[in-house]
Each structure stands twice: as structure tokens, then as C-alpha cells.
N, C-alpha and C positions, 0 to 999 in steps of 0.2 A: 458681283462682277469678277470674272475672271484675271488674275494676273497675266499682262503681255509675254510674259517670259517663260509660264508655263508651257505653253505648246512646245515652242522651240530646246525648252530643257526634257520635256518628253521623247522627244524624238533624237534626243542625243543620248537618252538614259535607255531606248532600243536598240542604239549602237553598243551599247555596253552587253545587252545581255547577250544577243547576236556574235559579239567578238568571243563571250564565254561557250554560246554553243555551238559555233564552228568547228573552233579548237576540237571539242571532243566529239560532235555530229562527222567530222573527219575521218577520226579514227574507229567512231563505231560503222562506217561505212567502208570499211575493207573487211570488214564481217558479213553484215547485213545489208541488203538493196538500201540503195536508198530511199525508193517510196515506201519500205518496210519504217525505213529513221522518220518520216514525216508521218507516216500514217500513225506512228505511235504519238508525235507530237501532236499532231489535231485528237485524237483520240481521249489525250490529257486534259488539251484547254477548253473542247468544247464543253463537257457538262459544268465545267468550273465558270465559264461566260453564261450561260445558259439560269445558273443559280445567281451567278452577280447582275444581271438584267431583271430577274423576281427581288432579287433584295434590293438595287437599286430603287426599280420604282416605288416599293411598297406593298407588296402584295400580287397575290394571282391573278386579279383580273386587270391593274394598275399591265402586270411584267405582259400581258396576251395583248394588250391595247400597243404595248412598245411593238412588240414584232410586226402587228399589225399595219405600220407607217412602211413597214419593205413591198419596194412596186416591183416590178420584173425588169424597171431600168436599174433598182440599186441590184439586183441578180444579174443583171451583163457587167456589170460596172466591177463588182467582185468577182466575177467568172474570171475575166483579164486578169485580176488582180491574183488571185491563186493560181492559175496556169504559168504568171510569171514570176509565182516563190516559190511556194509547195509542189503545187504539179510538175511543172516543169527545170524552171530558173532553179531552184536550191540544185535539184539534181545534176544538173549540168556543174552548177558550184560544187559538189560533191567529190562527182569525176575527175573536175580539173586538179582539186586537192592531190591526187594521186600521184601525178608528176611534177605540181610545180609548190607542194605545200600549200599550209593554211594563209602565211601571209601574203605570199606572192600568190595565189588564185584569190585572196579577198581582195588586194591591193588592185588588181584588173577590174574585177566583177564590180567592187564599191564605185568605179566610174559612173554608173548609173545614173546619179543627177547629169550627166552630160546628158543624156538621152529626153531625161524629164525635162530639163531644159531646154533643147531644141524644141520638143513637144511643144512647149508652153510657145518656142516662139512662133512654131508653125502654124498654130489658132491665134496666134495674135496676142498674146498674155504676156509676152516677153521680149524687152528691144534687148540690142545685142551694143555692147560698148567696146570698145576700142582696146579697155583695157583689160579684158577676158583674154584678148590673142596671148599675153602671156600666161595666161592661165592651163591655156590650152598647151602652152610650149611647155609648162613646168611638167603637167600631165602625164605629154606624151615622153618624155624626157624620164621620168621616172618609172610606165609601163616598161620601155628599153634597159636602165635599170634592172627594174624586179626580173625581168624575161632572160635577161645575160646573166646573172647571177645564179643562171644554172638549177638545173632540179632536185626536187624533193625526191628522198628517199621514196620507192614505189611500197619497201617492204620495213614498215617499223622498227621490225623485231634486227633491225641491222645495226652491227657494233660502228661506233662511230671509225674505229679503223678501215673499217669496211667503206664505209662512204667516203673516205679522205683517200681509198685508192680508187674511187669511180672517178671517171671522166667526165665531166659535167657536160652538158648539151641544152641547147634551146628546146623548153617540152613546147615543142609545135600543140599537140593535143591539146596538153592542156591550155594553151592560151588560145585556143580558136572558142574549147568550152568555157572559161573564162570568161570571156568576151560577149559571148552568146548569153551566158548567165547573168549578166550586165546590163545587155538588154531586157529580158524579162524582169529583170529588180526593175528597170525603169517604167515597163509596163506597169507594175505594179504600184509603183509610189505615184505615177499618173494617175491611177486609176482609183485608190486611196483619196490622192488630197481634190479628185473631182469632186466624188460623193459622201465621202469621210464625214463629213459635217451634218450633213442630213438626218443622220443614226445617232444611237448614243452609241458610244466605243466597245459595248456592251455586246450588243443588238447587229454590230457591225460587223464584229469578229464571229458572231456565233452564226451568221449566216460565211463565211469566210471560212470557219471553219467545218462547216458542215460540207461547202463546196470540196473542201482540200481531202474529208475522209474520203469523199467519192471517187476525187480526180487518182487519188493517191491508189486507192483500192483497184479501181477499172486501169489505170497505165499500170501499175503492179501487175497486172492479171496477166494486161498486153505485153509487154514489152520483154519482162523477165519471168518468165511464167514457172520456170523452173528454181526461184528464189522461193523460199518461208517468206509470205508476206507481214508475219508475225514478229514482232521478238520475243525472245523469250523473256519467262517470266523472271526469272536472273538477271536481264539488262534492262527490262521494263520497271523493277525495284532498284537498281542500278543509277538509272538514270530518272529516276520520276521527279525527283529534286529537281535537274535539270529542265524537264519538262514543263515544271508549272514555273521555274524562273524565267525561262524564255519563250515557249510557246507562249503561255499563258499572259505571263507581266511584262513579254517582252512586246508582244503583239499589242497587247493593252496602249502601252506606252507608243508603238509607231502611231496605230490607227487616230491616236490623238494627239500626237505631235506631228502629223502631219495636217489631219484637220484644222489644228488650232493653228498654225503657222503660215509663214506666205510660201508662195510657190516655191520659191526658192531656195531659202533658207531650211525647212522642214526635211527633204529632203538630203542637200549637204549634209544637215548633223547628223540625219542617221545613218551616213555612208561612214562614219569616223573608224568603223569599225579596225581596217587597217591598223593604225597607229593604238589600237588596242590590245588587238590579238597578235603581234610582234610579243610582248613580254609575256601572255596567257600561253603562247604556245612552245616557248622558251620553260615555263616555271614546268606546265604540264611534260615536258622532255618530247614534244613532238616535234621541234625543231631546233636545228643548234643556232647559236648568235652567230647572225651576219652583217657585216658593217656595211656590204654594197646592198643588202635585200634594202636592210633599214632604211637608208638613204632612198633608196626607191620609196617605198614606200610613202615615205616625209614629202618626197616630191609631187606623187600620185596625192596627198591627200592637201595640199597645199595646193595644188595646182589646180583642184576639182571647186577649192574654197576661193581661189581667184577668180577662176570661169563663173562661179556662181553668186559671185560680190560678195562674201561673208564676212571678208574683213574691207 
């Protein structure tokens, strides 16, 4: 039998790896498309899930009998679930990075459990308490926060004197992508902790990931047709480390910390990501310390843990 605490410490150990590939999926996305940054990350995790689904069960005909239990409702159920991280949602998260930085665009977009949460209450899976209104007050309190404290450098390569004589402004953009982005995370942890359970985390990702090479490859084709859908093989060696620690182990760990978890909770933990990537994005020099971001932040991710009863 499984420990109760496992699920809920998985899905808070996908906010960890999540807060490390942001950080750097940020800065490799003023390079390269971003369904070029996702299409390398499914690319990494799928034959690595593919091989851990044959060793898990035991054998070749044990790993064909796994795959075999996926009906065409766990394929819509996963369809949502990649259209609102890989396909879509990451990219829109991507974007917003560009004006309002990694914390302040994660700090918006990590709202997400609000949306799973309404979800849950709108089928009926979730009463709503009295004392969530502050929750939502902290929330919204720290979005205004992170959004006033002004934008992120568009261009890296700028000396910090440089940014201390910009004029700070509300990146309108980036908070409408933001936002948007926020929604599809919620899509996705919806859609996760529906069927998540059904699968082994295995079997779950590798159909997840096989939908994400597609989505990533065909909206790549569309959208930015004149982007390398590729990376190269310099940042594909570059970043492969990063690949299998969070494509791969990071995926691992939502798909079954959300499974294994209650509605509620599985989701909060893995929005932490916030109050992670403040110091990740600080060490890597993609962001200088701000005492009002952070506060934002602290409030955004408090605030999402009040609306969602975690403490």
C-alpha cells in the first residue's frame, strides 16, 4: 500500500523541476520558437517513458498489454491536457516571460489551481467556504503586486545600468498571456487528475507525450513557419540534462502527484513553482532581486493555498 503523502510530495517535487525549467526554457526562447523548446522536450521524455512502461511491467508482452488499457476517452482527456501545457499553455507562458520575467509570468500563470478549482466546483466536486474570499483577496492582491513592479528586461544581454535607466510599465501583454497560460495549466491539471489514475504514470505520459510531439510539430509548422522547428544540436546537448530532469522526472512526478492526490491539494503543490523560481532565476542572472516582485509572489502563492484549503 501506498504512502498518503506520496502523491501530494510528487506533485510538489513537479513544481521543483518546473521552477528549474522555466528559468532556463525562458531564456532558451528568445532563441528558439517555443514549440521548437517543447518539441525537443517531448522528444527527450517520450522514448525514456516508453522504455520505463516495458521495464515497469516486466517484459514485452506484460509493457503491450499496459498500453492496451488507453480507450479514446484517456486520448481526449490527454488531448486537453497537452493543448493546455505543451501545445499551447507553455507557449503562451513563454511569451509572457519576455516582458514581465520568469517570476512575475510564473507568479500569474501558477493561479491555475483557481480555475481547477472552480472546475471541480462546477461538476459538483467542490463546496466553496467562506474562508477562501481571503484567499482570493491575497491572490488578487499579489497579481497587482507582481504586475506594478514593472517589467522584465525584453533583451538579456542588457547591463543592469541599462535597465535601472528604463522606465518601468505595466507589460499589458504579458499579463493577458500570463493569464491565458493559467488557464490552460488549469485545463491540464483538470484533465490529469480526471483520468491520471486510470494509467500507470508511465503509459500516461507516453501517450501525453506522443500527443505534445504532434501538437508541437503541426502548431510549429502553423503558426511560425519561418522558425528552425529544430534545435540545434549544441543546445539539444546543452540542455538534455535539463530535458530528462523535467520533461521526463518532472512529468513523472505531476502525472502522479496529481493522480495520487485529492482534487485540491495535488494541484496547489504543483503551482509552488513561483516561490521557487524567485531564487533559480536570481542564481542563473536572469533576474535581479526585487523585494515588491517577491512580496507578490509570497502573496500569489499564499493566496492560491488559502482559496484551496492547503493550510
Amino acid at each position: 500500500m501506498e504512502p498518503s503523502f506520496l502523491g501530494p510530495l510528487c506533485a510538489l517535487g513537479s513544481s521543483v523541476a518546473w521552477a528549474l525549467g522555466s528559468s532556463s526554457y525562458s531564456k532558451l526562447s528568445r532563441t528558439y520558437s517555443p514549440f521548437s523548446i517543447n518539441l525537443a522536450r517531448a522528444s527527450f521524455a517520450l522514448p525514456l517513458f516508453i522504455l520505463m512502461t516495458f521495464l515497469v511491467s516486466g517484459g514485452l508482452i506484460e509493457g503491450l498489454a499496459s498500453y492496451q488499457r488507453v480507450t479514446f476517452v484517456h486520448w481526449g482527456w490527454f488531448s486537453i491536457s497537452i493543448l493546455g501545457s505543451y501545445g499551447l499553455g507553455d507557449i503562451l507562458f513563454y511569451w509572457s516571460t519576455r516582458s514581465m520575467g520568469v517570476p512575475g509570468a510564473l507568479a500569474i500563470a501558477s493561479c491555475y489551481p483557481v480555475w481547477s478549482f472552480l472546475a471541480g466546483v462546477w461538476i459538483g466536486r467542490e463546496p466553496i467556504h467562506s474562508g477562501q474570499v481571503f484567499g482570493l483577496g491575497f491572490t488578487l492582491l499579489g497579481v497587482v503586486i507582481v504586475v506594478l513592479s514593472g517589467a522584465s528586461p525584453e533583451n538579456l544581454g542588457e547591463s543592469l545600468n541599462d535597465l535601472e535607466r528604463k522606465k518601468k510599465k505595466v507589460p499589458w501583454t504579458g499579463l493577458f498571456l500570463a493569464v491565458m497560460a493559467s488557464i490552460g495549466w488549469g485545463a491540464n491539471s483538470f484533465a490529469v487528475a480526471r483520468v491520471g489514475e486510470q494509467l500507470s504514470p508511465s503509459v500516461a505520459n507516453t501517450v501525453r507525450m506522443t500527443l505534445a510531439f504532434i501538437f508541437c510539430l503541426g502548431f510549429g509548422r502553423l503558426l511560425v513557419p519561418k522558425d528552425p522547428i529544430f534545435l540545434s544540436r549544441r543546445e539539444l546537448f546543452r540542455y538534455s540534462w535539463l530535458f530528462v530532469i523535467e520533461a521526463f522526472l518532472g512529468s513523472l512526478l505531476y502525472v502522479y502527484g496529481l493522480a495520487h492526490s485529492s482534487f485540491v491539494v495535488g494541484p496547489a503543490l504543483a503551482a509552488l513553482a513561483p516561490v521557487i523560481s524567485v531564487p533559480v532565476a536570481v542564481l542563473l542572472k536572469l533576474e535581479k532581486f526585487c523585494i515588491s516582485r517577491t512580496l507578490g509572489v509570497i502573496f500569489v502563492v499564499f493566496g492560491v493555498s488559502l482559496l484551496l484549503e492547503v493550510f
